[in-house]
Structure formats: C-alpha cells, structure tokens
Backbone as JSON, one array per atom type, in Angstrom:
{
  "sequence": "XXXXXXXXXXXXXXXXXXXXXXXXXXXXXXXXXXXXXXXXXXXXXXXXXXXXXXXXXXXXXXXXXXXXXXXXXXXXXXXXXXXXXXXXXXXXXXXXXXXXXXXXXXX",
  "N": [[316.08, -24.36, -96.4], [314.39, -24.63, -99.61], [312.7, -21.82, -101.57], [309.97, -22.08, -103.38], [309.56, -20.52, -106.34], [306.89, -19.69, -107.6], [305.3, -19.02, -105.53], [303.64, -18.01, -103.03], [304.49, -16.9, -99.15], [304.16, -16.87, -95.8], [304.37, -14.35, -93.06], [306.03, -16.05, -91.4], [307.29, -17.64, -93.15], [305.97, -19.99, -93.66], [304.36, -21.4, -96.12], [302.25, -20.55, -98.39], [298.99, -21.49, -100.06], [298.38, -22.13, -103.44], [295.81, -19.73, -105.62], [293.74, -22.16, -107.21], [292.89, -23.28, -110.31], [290.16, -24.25, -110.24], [289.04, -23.35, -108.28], [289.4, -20.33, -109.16], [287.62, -20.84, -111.47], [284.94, -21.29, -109.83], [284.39, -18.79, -108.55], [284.04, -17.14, -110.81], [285.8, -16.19, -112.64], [287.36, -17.2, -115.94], [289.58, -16.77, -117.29], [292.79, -15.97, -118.01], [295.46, -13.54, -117.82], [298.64, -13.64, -119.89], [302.27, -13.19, -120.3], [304.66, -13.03, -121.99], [308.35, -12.79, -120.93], [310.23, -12.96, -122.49], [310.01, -11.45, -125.21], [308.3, -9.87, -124.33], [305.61, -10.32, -125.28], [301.89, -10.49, -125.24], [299.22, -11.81, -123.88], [295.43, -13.51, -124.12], [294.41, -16.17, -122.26], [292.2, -18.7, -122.1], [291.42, -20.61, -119.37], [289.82, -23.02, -119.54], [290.95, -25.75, -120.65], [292.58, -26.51, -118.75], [292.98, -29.21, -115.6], [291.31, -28.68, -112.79], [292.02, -28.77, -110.24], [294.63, -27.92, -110.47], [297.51, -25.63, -109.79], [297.37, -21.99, -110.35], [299.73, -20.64, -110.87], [301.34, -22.69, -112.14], [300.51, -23.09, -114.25], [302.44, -21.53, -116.31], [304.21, -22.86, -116.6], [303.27, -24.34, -118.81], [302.67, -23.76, -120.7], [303.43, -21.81, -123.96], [305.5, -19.17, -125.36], [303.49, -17.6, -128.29], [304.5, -16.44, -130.41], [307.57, -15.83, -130.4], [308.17, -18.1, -129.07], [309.58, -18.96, -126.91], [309.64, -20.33, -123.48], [309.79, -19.17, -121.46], [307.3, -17.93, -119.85], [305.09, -16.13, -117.98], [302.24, -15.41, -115.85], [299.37, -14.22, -114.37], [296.38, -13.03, -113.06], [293.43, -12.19, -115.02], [292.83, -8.81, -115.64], [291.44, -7.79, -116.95], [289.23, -8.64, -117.72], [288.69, -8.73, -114.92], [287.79, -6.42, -113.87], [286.14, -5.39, -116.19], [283.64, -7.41, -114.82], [283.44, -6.05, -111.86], [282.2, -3.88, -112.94], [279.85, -4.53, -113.82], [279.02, -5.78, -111.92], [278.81, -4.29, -109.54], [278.61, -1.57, -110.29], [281.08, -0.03, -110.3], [283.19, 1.63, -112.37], [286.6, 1.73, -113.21], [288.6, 4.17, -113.38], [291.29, 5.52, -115.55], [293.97, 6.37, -115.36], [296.95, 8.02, -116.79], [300.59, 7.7, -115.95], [302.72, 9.16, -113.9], [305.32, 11.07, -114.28], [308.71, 11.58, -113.17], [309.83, 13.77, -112.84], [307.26, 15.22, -112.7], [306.48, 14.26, -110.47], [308.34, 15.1, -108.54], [308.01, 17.75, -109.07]],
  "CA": [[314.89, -24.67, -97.17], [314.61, -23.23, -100.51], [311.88, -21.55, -101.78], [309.15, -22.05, -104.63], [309.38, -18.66, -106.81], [305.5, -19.65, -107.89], [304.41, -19.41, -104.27], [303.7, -16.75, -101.58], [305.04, -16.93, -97.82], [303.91, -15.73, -94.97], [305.73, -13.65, -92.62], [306.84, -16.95, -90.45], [308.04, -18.62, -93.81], [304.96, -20.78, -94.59], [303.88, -21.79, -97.8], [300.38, -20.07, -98.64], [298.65, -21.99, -100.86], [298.21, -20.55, -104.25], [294.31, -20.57, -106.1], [293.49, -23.01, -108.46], [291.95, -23.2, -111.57], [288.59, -24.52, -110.1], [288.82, -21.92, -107.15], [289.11, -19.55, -109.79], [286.15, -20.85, -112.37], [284.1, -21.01, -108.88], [284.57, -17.19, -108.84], [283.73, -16.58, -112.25], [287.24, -16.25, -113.57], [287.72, -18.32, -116.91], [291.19, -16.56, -118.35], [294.66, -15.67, -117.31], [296.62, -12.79, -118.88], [300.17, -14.58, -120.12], [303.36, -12.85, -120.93], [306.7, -13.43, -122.44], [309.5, -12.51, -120.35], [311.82, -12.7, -123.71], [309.77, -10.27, -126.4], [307.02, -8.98, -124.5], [304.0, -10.69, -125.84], [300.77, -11.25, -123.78], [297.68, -12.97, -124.7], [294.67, -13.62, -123.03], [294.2, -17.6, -122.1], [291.17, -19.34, -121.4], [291.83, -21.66, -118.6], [289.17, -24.24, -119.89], [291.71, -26.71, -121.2], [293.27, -27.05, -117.6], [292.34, -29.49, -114.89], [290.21, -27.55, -111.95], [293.2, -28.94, -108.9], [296.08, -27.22, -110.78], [298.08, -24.14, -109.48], [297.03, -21.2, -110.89], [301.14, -20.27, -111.2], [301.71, -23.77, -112.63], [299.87, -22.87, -115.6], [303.05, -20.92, -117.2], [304.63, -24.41, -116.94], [302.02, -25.0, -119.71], [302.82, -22.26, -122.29], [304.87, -21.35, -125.07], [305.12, -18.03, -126.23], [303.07, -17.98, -129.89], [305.5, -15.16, -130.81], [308.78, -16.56, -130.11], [308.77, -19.91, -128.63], [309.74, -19.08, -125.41], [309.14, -21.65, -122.25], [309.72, -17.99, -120.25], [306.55, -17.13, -120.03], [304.68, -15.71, -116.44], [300.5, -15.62, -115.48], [298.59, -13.67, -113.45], [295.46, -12.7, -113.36], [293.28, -11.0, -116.09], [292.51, -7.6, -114.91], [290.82, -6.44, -117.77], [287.97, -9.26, -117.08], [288.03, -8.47, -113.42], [287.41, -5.19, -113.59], [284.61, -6.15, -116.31], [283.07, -7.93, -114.22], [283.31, -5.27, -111.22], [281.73, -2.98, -113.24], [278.67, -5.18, -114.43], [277.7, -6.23, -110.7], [278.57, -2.57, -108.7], [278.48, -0.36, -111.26], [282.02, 0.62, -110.37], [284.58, 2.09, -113.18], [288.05, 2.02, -112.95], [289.4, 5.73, -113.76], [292.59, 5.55, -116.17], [295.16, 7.62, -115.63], [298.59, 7.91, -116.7], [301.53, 7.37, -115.09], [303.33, 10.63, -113.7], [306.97, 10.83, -114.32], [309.35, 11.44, -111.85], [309.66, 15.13, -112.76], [306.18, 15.51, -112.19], [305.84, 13.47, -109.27], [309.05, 15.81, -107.27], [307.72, 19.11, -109.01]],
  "C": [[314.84, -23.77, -98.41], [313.13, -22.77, -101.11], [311.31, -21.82, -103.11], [309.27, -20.33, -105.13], [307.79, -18.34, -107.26], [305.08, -19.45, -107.19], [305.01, -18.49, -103.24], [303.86, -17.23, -100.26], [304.73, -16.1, -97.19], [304.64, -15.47, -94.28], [306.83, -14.82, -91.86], [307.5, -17.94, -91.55], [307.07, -19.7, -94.54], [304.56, -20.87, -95.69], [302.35, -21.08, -97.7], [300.28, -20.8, -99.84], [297.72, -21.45, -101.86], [296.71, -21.12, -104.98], [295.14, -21.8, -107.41], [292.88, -22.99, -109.25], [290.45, -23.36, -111.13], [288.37, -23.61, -108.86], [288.94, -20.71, -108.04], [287.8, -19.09, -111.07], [285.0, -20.32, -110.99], [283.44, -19.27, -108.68], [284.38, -16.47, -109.64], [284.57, -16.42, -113.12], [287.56, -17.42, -114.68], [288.56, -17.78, -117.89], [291.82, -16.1, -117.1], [294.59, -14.88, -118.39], [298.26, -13.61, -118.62], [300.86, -13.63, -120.66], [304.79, -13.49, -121.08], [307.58, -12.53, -121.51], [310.26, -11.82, -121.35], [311.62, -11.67, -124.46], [308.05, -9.34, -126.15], [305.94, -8.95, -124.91], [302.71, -11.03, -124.92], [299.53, -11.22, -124.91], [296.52, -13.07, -123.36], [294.55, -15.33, -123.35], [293.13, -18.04, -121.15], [291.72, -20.34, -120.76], [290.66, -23.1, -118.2], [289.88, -25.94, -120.01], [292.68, -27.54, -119.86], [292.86, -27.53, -116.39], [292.29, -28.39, -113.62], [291.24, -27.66, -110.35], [294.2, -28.27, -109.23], [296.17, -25.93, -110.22], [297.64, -23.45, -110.31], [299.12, -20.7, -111.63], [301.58, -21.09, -112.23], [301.21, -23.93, -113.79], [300.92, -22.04, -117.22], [304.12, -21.94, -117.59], [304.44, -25.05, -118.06], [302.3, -25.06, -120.88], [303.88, -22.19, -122.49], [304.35, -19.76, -125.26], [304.42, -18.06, -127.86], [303.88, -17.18, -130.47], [306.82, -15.57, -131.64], [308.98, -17.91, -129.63], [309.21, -20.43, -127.79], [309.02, -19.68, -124.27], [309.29, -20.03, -121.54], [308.38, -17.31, -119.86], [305.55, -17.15, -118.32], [303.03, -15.22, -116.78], [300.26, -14.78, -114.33], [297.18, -13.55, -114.11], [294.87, -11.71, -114.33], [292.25, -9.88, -115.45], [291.36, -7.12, -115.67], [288.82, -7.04, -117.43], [287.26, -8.89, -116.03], [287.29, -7.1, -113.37], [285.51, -4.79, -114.84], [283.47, -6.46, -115.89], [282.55, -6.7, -112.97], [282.22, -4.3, -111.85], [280.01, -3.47, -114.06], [278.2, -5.51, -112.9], [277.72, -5.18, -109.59], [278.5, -1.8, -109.79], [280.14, 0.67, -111.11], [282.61, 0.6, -111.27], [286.06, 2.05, -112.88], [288.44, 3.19, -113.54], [290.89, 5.42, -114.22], [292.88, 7.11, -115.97], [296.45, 7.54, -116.21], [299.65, 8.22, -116.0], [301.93, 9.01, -114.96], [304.16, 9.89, -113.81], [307.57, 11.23, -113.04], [309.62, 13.27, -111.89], [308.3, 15.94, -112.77], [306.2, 15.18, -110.81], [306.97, 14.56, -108.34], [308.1, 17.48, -107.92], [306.23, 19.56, -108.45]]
}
C-alpha cells in the first residue's frame, strides 16, 4: 500500500483524516501560512477562495509560489494567527526565545 505524503497514519497504518477548510473556518481559522520549498518564500493565504470539504494539505495543490513560480510549495497552519487568537481569549503570551546552539546546549 503506498502512502499519501499529505496525510497522517496511525500507529496500525490507518489513514487519519486530515481538517478541512470548513473544519477550520468553524474554529475561527481563515489563513494558512504557505512556503516555497525552492527559494524560501512564505505568505500568509486567506483560505476564503477555497471550497469548505477540501483538505487542508490539498490546498498546496492550489499554489504557485508569487516569487518564483514554483508548484513546490507546502501549508500548514498559521501560527502567528493562532497564537493571536490565544492571546485575545486567555490572555496567554507566547515567550520568544532564541534558539540555543549546540555549543550552548552541551556547555
């Protein structure tokens, strides 16, 4: 059997079925963050324009890069919204930090 690379499995092999655009408006979510694979570009994309049954994955199917022109381009969720949002109905922050290096992280 071969696998979808858009689509999560559970431990016995099953297909999990991934959200959808209208399981994601439902939720309050109305963008995607999009990047290029090829040059590294990301955008934020309102997911207005796409019917409400579609994969949420199936959405990079969609897109071009505006950059380059690249069909390579990969979706997830936009964080910067979510956390937005988090922070408008708990009052929680997200705390930035920066990354430790690796000669930090053993010393």
């Amino acid at each position: 059997m071969r696998r979808n690379p858009r689509r999560a499995y559970d431990e016995t092999g099953r297909e999990i079925a991934p959200p959808t655009v209208g399981s994601a408006r439902a939720q309050g979510e109305t963008t995607i963050a999009a990047h290029c694979h090829d040059c590294r570009h990301h955008a934020i994309v309102s997911t207005d324009r796409f019917p409400p049954d579609l994969p949420i994955p199936e959405i990079s199917l969609r897109l071009r890069c505006s950059a380059c022109g690249s069909k390579r381009v990969g979706v997830m969720m936009d964080m910067q919204a979510h956390y937005a949002w988090l922070t408008a109905e708990t009052g929680w922050k997200m705390e930035v930090r920066p990354f430790r290096t690796m000669v930090e992280a053993v010393a």
